[in-house]
N, C-alpha and C positions, 0 to 999 in steps of 0.2 A: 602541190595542192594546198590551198591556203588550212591551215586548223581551225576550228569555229568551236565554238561552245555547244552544249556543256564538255568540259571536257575527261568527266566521269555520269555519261546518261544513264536514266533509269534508276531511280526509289535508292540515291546517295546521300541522304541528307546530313546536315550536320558537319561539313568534312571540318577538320582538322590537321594542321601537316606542318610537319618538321625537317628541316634538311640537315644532313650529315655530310659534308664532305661535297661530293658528285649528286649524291643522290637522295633525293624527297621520299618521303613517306608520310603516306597520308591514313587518317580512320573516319569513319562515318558510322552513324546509327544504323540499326537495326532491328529495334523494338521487338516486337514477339517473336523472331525468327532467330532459329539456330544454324548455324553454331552463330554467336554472337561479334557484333565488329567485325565489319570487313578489313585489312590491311593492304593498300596498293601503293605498290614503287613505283616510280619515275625516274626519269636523267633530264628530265626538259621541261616539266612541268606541265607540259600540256598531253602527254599520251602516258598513259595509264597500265595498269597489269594488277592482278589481284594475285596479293604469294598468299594471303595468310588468313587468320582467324584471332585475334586477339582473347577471345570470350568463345575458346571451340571445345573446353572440360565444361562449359557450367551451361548446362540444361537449366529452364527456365521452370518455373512450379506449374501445373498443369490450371490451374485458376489462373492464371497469365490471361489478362484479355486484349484482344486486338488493339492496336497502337500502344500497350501496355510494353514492359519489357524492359532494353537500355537504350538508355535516352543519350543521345549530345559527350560522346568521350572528346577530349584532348590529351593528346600526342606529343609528349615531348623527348629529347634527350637530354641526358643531364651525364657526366661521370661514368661515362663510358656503356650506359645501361638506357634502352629504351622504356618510357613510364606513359602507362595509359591510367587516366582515371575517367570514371564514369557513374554515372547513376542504374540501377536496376529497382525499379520504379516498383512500390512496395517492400524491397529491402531495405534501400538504402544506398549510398554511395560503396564504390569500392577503386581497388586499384591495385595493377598487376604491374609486373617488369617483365623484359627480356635481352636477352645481348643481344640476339638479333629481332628484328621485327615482324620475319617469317614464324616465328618460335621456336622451341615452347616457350610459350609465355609461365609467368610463377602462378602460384594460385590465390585466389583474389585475399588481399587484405580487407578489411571491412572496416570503414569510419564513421561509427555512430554517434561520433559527438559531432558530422559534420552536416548541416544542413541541407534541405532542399536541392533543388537540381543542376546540371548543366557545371559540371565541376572545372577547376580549373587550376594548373599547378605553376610555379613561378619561381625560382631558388632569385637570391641576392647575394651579394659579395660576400656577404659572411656566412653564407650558405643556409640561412631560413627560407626554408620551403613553405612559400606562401600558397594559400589554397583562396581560391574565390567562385563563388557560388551565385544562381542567378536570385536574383533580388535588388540590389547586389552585395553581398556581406561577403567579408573577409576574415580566416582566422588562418594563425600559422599551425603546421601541423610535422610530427615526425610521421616522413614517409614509409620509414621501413616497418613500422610499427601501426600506422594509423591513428595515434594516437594525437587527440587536440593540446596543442602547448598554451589556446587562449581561445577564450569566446568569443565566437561571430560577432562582429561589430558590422554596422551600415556602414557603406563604402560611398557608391553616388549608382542612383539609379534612376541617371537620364532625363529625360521628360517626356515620356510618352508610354504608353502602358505596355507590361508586358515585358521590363528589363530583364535582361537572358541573355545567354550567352556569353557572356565573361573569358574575355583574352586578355592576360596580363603580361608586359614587354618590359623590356630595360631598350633603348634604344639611344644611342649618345649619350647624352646629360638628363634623360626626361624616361621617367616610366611613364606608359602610356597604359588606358584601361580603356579595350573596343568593346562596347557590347550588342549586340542586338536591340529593337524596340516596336514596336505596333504591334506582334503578334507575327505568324507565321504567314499569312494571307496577304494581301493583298497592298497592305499599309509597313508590312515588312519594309526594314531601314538599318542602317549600321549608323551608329553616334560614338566618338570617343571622346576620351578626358586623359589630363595627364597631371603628374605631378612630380615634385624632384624627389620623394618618397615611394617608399612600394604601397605605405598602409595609407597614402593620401596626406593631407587634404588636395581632392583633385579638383582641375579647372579644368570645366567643359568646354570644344572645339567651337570657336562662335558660328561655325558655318555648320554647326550637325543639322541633319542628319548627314556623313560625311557620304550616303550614297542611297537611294532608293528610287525605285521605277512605281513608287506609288502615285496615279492618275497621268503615267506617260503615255505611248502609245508603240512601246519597244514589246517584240514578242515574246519577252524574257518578263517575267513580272514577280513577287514576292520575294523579293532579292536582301537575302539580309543570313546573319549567324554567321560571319566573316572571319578569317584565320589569316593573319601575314606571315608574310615570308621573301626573302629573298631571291631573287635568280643568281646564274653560275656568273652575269656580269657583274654583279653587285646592286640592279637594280631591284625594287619592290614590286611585290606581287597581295593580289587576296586570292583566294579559295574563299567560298560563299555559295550559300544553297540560293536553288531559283525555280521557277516552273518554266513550263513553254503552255500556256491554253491553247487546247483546241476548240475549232468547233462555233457555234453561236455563242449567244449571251447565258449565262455571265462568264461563259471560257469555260472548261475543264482538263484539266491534266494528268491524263491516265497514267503517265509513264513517274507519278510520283514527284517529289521532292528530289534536284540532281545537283550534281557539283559544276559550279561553274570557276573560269580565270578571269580577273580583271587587274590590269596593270595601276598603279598608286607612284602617284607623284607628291614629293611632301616642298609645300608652300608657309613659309615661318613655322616652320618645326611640326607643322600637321600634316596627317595624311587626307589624300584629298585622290577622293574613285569618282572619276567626272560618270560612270555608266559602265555597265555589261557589255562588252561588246558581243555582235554574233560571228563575227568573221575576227579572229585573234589578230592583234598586229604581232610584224615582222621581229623575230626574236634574235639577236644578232650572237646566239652560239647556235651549234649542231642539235636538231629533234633529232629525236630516239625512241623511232615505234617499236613499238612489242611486234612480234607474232599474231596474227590473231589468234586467238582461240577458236578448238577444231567446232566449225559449223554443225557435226554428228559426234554424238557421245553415245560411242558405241559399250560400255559399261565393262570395258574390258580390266580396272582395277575400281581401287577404293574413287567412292566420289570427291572433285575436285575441290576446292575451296568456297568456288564462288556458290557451287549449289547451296538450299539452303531447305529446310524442314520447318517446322510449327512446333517452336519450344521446347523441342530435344528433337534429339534420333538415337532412339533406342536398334538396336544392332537386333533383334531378334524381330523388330517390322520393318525394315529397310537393310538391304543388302547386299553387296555383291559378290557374295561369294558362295551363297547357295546354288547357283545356276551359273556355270562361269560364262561367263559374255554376256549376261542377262542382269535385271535390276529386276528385282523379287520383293515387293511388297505386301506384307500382312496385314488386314484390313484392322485397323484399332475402332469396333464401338464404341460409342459416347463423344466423338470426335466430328466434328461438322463435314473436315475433309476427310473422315475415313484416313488414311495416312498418304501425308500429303511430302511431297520432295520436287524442286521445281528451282529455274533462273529466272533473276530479274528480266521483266523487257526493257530493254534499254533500245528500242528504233519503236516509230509510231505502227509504221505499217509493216506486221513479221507474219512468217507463216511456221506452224507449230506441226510438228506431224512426229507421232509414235508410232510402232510395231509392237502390240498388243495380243499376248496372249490370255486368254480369258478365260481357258478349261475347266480352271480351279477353283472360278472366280468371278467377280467386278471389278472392273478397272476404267480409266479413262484418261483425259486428257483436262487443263482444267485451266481457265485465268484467275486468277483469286487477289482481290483486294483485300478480303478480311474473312472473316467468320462466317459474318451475315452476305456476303455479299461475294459471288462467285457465278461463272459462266461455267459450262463444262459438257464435254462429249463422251459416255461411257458406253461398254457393252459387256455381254454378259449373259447366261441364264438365255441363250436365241434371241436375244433384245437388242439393238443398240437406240437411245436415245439422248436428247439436248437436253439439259437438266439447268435451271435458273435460279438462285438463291439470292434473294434478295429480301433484306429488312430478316431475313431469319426464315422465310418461307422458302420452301422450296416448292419449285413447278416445274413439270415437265413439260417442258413446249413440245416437241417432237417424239416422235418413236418408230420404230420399224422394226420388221425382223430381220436377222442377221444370226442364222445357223452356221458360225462359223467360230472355230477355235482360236485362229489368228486373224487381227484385222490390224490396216495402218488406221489410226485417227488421225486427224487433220480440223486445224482453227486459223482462219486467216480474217488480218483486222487490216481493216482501208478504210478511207478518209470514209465521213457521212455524204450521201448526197438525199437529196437536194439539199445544197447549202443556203444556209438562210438565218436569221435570228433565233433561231428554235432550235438549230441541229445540233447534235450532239459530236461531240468529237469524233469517233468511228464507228464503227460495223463490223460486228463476231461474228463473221460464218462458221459454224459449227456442224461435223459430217467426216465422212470416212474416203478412202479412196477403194474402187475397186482394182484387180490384179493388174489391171494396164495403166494405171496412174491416175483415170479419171475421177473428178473430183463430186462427191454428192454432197451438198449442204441440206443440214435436214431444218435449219433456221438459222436465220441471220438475226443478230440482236443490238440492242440500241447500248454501244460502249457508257451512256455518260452514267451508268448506273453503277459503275466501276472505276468511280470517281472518287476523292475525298468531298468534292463539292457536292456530292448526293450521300455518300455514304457517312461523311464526317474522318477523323483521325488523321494519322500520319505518314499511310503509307504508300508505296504502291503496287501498281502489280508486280505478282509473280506467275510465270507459266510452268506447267509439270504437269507433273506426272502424279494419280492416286489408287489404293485399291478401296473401295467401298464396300466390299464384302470378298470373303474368302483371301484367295491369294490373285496374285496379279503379276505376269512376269513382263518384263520392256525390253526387249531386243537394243532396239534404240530411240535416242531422243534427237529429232533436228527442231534448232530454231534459229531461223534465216529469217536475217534483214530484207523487204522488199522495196524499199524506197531507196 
């Protein structure tokens, strides 16, 4: 079976990746969800596994606002020790280590002499650990310490707005500086520069943008925040975020910001990404898939890595060890999601379906792009209804009675029809099943409202599980691929 992109789908953005040895390791953002930084290994570059949490001690402040949180870490190894740094947006920059990449990671140093976002770390032969920040300015810094050795100075930012993203290389005779430009959207581009210095004076690529699908007609679009790396041949690679739009005009992409591969051929000393492909070319070592991961998380220990909560997970509202085999949620007021714990979707068209105890309680099932903006199926109190939050309102579309203690809930999203200039990317049937499997949708709703393109920020969805009042307990959680 040929590999095709993305080859980290669903709400990855930012990736970043280092190889040691055999094997890759890669981070991505996460913005207001905990535990923070996803960590996934590979052997091949192209199929992926999640072992870890880089940012899974540091709970986020509860004024954390949607697409708020950490932004854009990079990945490297240096001297025998894994180094993440990263921005957490409103504190500041920080940066952890670990021997392994699984963890435990240390606990965050904090560098407030060091500017602005999207960090970036780079040792040299004499071992100054150069830090580079988007703008794009440069200062060295002691790592173990955090402390600045010298003041941000301008480095080169590009020609186009929006310089970000900051990768700094030693590669042969040339250090190279890739950054990102246009913004996230649509005009997203990768440009580099190089120079025979780490602190510059750089000379920009005469062919930048060195890759963008801005005004093509490929169904990979905003392609830019790009990370090199080699393969187990010797060849060069990028890691780079991208969308897939669905839908009508102007596109939307539910499934967020994802990691994509694209091979790099270097032409008189530059790197040169002719496009994205969708269909991976022929890699001439052995892929190395994972396992999948089990289809039913039947809650029988602690939750796995890849789940993920809204700014912490406090152990006394999330659980598993109250109910053994069950996931016990306590409903936190003042909270949009009530308490919220859920997986990225990573396929277009999935089907979601819980076993929901409700005796003690309100609970549901829920898609959630942000705050303001969520789908969901709850019961509770003889109710069960579809509940819409959108812009900050909530509306009850549907309701029914349901004098039942345990129910399965069930959310399944499929393309929009009728397709046409106006459609939106999918369709949330939202509803329960009765005891023989049949399925009732008490409303189907219009996905592109669970959008960044309607909603605004950076994220995407997540599907899970909430309690909105009382307690709420979950037998289990499926979420299955249907396409």
């Amino acid at each position: 079976m040929t590999p095709t992109n993305p080859v980290v789908p669903g709400f990855h953005p930012d990736p970043s990746v280092c190889r040691v040895g055999e094997d890759y390791y890669l981070a991505c953002s996460s913005f207001e969800y905990h535990p923070g930084v996803p960590i996934l290994h590979s052997r091949d570059l192209i199929h992926w596994r999640q072992i870890g949490n880089a940012l899974a001690d540091l709970p986020l402040p509860a004024d954390t606002p949607s697409s708020g949180g950490v932004y854009a870490p990079t990945l490297r190894y240096h001297e025998g020790r894994f180094w993440l740094i990263t921005t957490e947006v409103g504190t500041g920059n920080l940066l952890v280590t670990a021997e392994h990449p699984a963890g435990p990671w240390s606990a965050p140093v904090r560098l407030p002499d060091v500017p602005g976002i999207d960090p970036d770390l780079a040792w040299d032969e004499d071992g100054s650990c150069w830090c580079t920040v988007a703008g794009v300015a440069q200062l060295r810094i002691d790592p173990e310490t955090g402390k600045a050795l010298e003041r941000p100075r301008p480095l080169w930012s590009g020609t186009r707005q929006a310089p970000e993203a900051p990768h700094l290389y030693r590669i042969g005779d040339w250090w190279y500086l890739m950054i990102a430009e246009g913004g996230t959207e649509r005009a997203h581009s990768v440009s580099i520069a190089r120079s025979r210095r780490p602190d510059g004076p750089y000379e920009p690529c005469p062919d930048n943008p060195v890759l963008t699908h801005a005004g093509s007609h490929s169904p990979i679009q905003n392609t830019g925040h790009a990370d090199l790396v080699q393969g187990p041949d010797g060849s060069w690679w990028a890691v780079l975020l991208g969308v897939r739009p669905q839908g009508g005009t102007p596109g939307w992409h539910p499934l967020g910001r994802e990691t994509f591969l694209a091979p790099v051929r270097w032409v008189d000393d530059w790197p040169v990404i002719d496009r994205v492909p969708v269909e991976l070319p022929d890699v001439p070592w052995p892929l190395h898939p994972w396992p999948a991961p089990p289809g039913r998380e039947g809650f029988d220990g602690p939750l796995p890595p890849r789940w993920l909560s809204v700014r912490d997970r406090p152990a006394a509202h999330i659980t598993t060890g109250e109910r053994p085999g069950w996931l016990t949620l306590h409903a936190r007021h003042g909270h949009p999601d009530g308490t919220f714990t859920g997986l990225r979707q990573q396929q277009h068209t999935v089907r979601a379906r819980a076993r929901l105890d409700c005796a003690a309680g309100t609970g549901g099932l829920m898609v959630r792009l942000d705050d303001e903006h969520a789908y969901a199926v709850e019961a509770g109190r003889g109710r069960i209804r579809v509940v819409a939050r959108l812009g900050g309102q909530v509306h009850e579309v549907a309701a029914a009675e349901l004098d039942l203690a345990e129910t399965v809930l069930r959310i399944d999203t499929a393309p929009a029809a009728p397709r046409g200039p106006r459609t939106g990317p999918d369709a949330l049937a939202l509803g329960h099943e009765s005891a023989d499997g049949a399925f009732t949708a008490l409303a189907t709703l219009d996905g592109r409202y669970l959008t960044t393109e309607v909603a605004g920020g950076f994220t995407g969805r997540v599907i899970g599980l909430y309690a909105a009042d009382g307690t709420a307990h979950f037998d289990w959680f499926d979420l299955t691929p249907l396409d």
